[in-house]
N, C-alpha and C positions, 0 to 999 in steps of 0.2 A: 226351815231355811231354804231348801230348794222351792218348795213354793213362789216363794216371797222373790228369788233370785229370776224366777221366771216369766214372775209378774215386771220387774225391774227390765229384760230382755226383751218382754210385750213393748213396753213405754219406750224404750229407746230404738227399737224397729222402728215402733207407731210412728216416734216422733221425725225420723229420718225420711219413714216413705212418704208422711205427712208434708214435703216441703214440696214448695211447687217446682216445674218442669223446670222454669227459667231459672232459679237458686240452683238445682242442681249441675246444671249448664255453667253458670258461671264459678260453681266452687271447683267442674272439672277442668276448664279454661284454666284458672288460677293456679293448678294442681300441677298441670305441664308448662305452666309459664314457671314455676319453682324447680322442677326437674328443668328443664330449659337453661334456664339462668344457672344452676350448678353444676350439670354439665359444660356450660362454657367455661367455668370460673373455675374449676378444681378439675378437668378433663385435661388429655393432651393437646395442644395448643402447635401447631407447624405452620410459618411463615414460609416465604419464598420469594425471593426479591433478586429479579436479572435487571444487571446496569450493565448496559454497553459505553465502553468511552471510546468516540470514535472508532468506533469497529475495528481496533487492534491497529488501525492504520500509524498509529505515531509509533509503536512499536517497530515497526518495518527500516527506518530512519531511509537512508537514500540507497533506493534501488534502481541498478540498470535492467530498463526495459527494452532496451534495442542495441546492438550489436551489429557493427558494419565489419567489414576485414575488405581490403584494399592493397591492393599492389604497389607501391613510389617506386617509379625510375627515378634515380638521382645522377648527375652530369655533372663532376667536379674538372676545371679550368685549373690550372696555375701554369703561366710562362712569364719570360722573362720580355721585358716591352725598351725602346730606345725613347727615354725620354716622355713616355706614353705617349709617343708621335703613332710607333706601329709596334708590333708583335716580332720579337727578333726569331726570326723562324729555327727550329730544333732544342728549342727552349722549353716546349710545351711537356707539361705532365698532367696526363688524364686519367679520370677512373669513372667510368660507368658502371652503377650497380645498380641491382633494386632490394628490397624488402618488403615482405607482408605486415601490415600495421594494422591493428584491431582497435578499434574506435569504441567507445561506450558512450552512450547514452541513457542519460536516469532522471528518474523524477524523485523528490525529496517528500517523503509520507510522510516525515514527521509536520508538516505547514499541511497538511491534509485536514480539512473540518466537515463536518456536515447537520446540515437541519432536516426533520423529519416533520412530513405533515402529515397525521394519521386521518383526518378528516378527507383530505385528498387523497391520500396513497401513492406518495410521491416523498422522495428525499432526493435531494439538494446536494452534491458535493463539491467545496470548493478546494482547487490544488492549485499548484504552479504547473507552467507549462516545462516542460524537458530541456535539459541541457547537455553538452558534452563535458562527462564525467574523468572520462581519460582518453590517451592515443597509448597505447602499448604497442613497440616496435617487437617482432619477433627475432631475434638474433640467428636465428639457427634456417632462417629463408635467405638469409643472404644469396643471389646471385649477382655474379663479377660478368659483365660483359665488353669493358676494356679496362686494362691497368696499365697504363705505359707512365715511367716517371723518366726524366731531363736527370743529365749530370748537373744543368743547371739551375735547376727550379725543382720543389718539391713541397707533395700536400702534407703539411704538417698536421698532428694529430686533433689540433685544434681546431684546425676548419674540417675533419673529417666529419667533430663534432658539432659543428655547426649545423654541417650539412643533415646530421642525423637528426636533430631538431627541425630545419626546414622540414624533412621528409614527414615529421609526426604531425605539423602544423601543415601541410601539403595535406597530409591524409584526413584532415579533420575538417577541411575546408573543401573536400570531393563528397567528405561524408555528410556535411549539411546540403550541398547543392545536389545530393540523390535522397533528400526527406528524410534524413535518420530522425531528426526533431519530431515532425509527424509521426513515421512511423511510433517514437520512444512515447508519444502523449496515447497514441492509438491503443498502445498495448497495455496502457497506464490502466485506462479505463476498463480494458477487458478484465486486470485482474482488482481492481476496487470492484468492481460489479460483482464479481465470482464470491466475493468476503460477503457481499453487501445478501445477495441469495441464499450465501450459507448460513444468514442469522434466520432464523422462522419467523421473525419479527417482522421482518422487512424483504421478504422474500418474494411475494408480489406484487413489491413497490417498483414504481416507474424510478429512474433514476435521471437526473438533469445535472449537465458537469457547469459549472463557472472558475473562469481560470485570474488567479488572481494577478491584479497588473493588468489586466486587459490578453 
């Protein structure tokens, strides 16, 4: 029997060395193209998928980018007048004060969008341009530089607040005619750019602003 078993190991050596170059070539191609394919199919398998929406910008919703603070002197009148011909003299009640009023100015991130052109290396960002967000009067600046009040006449507390109103719309109309607007788009862009850097994606992309509305 070993004989016979030997001669059987002869034949199937023979027959194997026996095949030509090229057979063998392509049974070992086929051999790692099967190892190949089930390593993909039955191996571990990791995806990886980064979505930016809007680079976090709508999350932000309306940010103050610029900050003015302003002094108002305010000049309240009231006297007493004949007929409103003239000013009955000693009639007069005055009060000159000022206050420090802080201004804000913001841009609304949430209307923030942007297109990316990865063939250029440029992204696009569209926003609105800045507005004034509030006037905060500071109560506690208060300066008094006359209070004289008339037995005859006197500022009620109504036009005090009046007056306190002119002064936040005074302060807010000094604070656009010294650029707060400009200055609030200027710094707008400083920090979408800083976002726009932080992603690696887009990090040395040229950036181009378009403001919506014109």
């Amino acid at each position: 029997m070993n004989g016979k078993e030997n001669i059987e190991k002869r034949e199937k050596k023979f027959k194997i060395t026996a095949l030509p170059k090229i057979a063998k070539k392509i049974i070992l191609v086929v051999c790692i193209c099967i190892v190949f394919f089930l390593g993909i199919k039955f191996g571990p398998v990791f995806t990886s998928q980064t979505k930016t929406t809007k680079l976090g910008l709508e999350d932000v919703g309306e940010l103050v980018t610029q900050t003015g603070y302003l002094t108002v002197v305010q000049d309240n009148k009231e006297n007493r007048s004949f007929f409103q011909l003239f000013d009955i003299p000693f009639t007069e009640s005055r009060q000159i004060f000022s206050y420090d009023v802080e201004v804000d100015a913001s841009v609304d991130f949430s209307q923030i969008t942007y297109t990316a052109d990865n063939k250029k290396g440029e992204i696009t960002i569209k926003l609105p341009h800045a507005k004034i967000y509030k006037a905060t009067l500071n109560p506690d600046s208060l300066k008094v530089y006359l209070d004289s009040e008339s037995l005859f006449s006197r500022i009620d507390l109504s036009e005090h607040n009046d007056a306190l109103k002119t002064m936040q719309e005074q302060a807010v109309k000094d604070a656009e005619a010294n650029g707060i607007l400009d200055s609030a788009d200027e710094n707008a862009k400083t920090l979408i750019e800083g976002l726009i850097k932080s992603n690696n994606e887009y990090k040395e992309y040229n950036v181009n602003y378009e403001y919506i509305g014109g």
